[in-house]
C-alpha positions in Angstrom: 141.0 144.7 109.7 139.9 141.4 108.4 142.4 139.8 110.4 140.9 141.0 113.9 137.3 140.0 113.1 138.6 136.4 112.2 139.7 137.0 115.4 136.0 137.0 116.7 135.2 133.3 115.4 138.8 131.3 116.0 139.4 128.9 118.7 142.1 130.4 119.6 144.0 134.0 118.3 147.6 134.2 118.5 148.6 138.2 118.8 151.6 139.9 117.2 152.9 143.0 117.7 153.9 143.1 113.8 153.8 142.2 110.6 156.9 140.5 110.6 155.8 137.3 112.7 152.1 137.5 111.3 153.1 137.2 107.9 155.6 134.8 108.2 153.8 132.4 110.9 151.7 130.3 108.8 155.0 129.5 106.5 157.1 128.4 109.3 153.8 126.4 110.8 153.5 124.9 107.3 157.6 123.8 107.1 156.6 121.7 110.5 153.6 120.4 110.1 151.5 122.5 111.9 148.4 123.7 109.7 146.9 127.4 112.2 143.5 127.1 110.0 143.1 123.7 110.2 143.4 124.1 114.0 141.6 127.1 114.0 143.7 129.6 115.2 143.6 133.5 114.0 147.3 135.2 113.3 146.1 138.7 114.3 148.8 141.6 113.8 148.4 144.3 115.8 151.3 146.9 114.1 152.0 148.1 117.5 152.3 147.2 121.2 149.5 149.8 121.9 147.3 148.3 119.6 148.0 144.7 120.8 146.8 146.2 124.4 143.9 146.8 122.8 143.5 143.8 121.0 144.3 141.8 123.9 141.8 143.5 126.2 139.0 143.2 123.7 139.3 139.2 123.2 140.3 138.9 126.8 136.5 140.0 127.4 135.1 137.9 124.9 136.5 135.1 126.5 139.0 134.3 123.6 142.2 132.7 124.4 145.5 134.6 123.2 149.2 133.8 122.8 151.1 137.1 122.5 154.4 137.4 120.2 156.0 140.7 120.4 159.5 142.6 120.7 161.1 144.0 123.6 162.6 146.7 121.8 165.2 147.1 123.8 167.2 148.9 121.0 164.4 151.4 121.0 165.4 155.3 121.4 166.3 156.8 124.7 162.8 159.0 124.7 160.8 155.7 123.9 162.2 153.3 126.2 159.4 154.1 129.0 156.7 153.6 127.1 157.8 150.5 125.4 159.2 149.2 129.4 155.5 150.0 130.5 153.9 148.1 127.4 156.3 144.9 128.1 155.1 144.8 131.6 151.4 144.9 130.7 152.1 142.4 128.3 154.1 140.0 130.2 151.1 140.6 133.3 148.8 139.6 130.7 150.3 136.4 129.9 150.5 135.3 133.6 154.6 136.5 133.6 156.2 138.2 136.2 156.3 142.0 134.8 160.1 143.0 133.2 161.0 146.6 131.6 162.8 144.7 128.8 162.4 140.7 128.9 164.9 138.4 127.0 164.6 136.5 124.4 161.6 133.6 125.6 159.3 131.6 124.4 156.4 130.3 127.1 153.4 128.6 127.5 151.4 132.1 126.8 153.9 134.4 124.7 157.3 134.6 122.6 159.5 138.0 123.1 162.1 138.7 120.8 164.7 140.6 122.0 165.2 143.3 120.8 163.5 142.3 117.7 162.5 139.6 115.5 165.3 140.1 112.8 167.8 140.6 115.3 167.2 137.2 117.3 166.6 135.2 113.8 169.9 136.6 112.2 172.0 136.3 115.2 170.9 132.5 116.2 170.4 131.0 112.5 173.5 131.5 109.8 170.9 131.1 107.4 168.5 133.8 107.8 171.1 137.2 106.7 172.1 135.8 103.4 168.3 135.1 102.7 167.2 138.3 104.0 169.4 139.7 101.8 168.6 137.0 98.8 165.1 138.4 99.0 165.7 142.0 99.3 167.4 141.6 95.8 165.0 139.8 94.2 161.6 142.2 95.4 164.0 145.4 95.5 163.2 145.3 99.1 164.6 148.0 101.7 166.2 147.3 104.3 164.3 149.4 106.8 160.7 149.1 105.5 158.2 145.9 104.1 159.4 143.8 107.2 156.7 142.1 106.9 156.7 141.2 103.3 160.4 140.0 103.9 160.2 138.2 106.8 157.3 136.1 105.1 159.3 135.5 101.6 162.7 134.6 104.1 160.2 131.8 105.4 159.5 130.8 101.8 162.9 130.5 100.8 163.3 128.3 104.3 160.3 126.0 102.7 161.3 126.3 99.2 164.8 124.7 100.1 164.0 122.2 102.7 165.9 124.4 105.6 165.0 123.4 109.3 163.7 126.9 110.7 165.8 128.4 113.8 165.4 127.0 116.7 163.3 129.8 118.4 160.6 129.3 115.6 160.3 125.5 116.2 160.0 126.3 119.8 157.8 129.1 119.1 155.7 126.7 117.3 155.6 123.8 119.6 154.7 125.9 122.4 151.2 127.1 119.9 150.6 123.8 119.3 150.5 123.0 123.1 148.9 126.1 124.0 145.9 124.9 121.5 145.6 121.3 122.8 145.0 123.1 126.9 142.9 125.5 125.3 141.2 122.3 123.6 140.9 120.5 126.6 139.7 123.7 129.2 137.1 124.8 126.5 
């Protein structure tokens, strides 16, 4: 994708397991002052935590550094919870975290986790992300189950478009990129 070869000349990529935070990123960067192309930094989604291995692997070699933001699915079906408990470990590892079948909700130096997902963690800590989610699956005709992505961006539109302070885990989410680029600044 053209995403993954910007990957190839950033300063720094930041990995997502989904559309959902790629798309929607930039936006809530944008609401606080924090530009990712102006800095440099590649918002690569990976639509998948097998794919992010990957992805992760193949930078890793190229000496690029990553910050990983991915679900633990911990909602996930009973037949898919050892594969998505084996990905989370590899991914946690990866980041330099101690290895967890399903981590909490976090955001570190290296990598965010939602737990168990994105929407779940921005609708139950912010009262004002379900009434926009819904707002702007009524105006694109969005359902509920598919164009995450898509919505997740527009919800952060409607957070800029109205002057709303993003949740909390976004502003940390953001704060912890903008100090994982100035250490990668100052180690490269």
């Amino acid at each position: 994708s053209v995403q993954v070869k910007e990957g190839l000349f950033a300063n720094f990529i930041i990995l997502c397991e989904g559309e959902s935070e790629a798309l929607s990123l930039e936006v809530w960067g944008d609401i606080l002052g924090f530009n990712f192309y102006k800095s440099g930094i590649a918002v690569v989604p990976s639509n998948g935590k097998f794919s992010m291995i990957d992805l992760a692997e193949f930078y890793q070699t190229l000496n690029i550094p990553i910050f990983l933001i991915f679900d633990s699915d911990l909602d996930c079906k009973p037949n898919e919870k050892q594969n998505h408990a084996t990905h989370n470990k590899f991914l946690l590892t990866f980041a330099g975290s101690p290895p967890v079948d399903f981590p909490p909700t976090q955001v570190s130096e290296r990598f965010c986790v939602f737990s168990p997902n994105f929407d779940a963690v921005l609708e139950g800590t912010d009262l004002n992300y379900k009434p926009k989610v819904l707002e702007v699956n009524s105006e694109l005709g969005l359902k509920t189950e598919s164009n995450k992505g898509i919505r997740a961006r527009y919800v952060a539109m409607k957070y800029q478009e109205e002057s709303i302070v993003p949740p909390q885990i976004i502003r940390d989410l953001i704060a912890s990129i903008s100090a994982f680029q100035r250490n990668t600044a100052e180690n490269h």
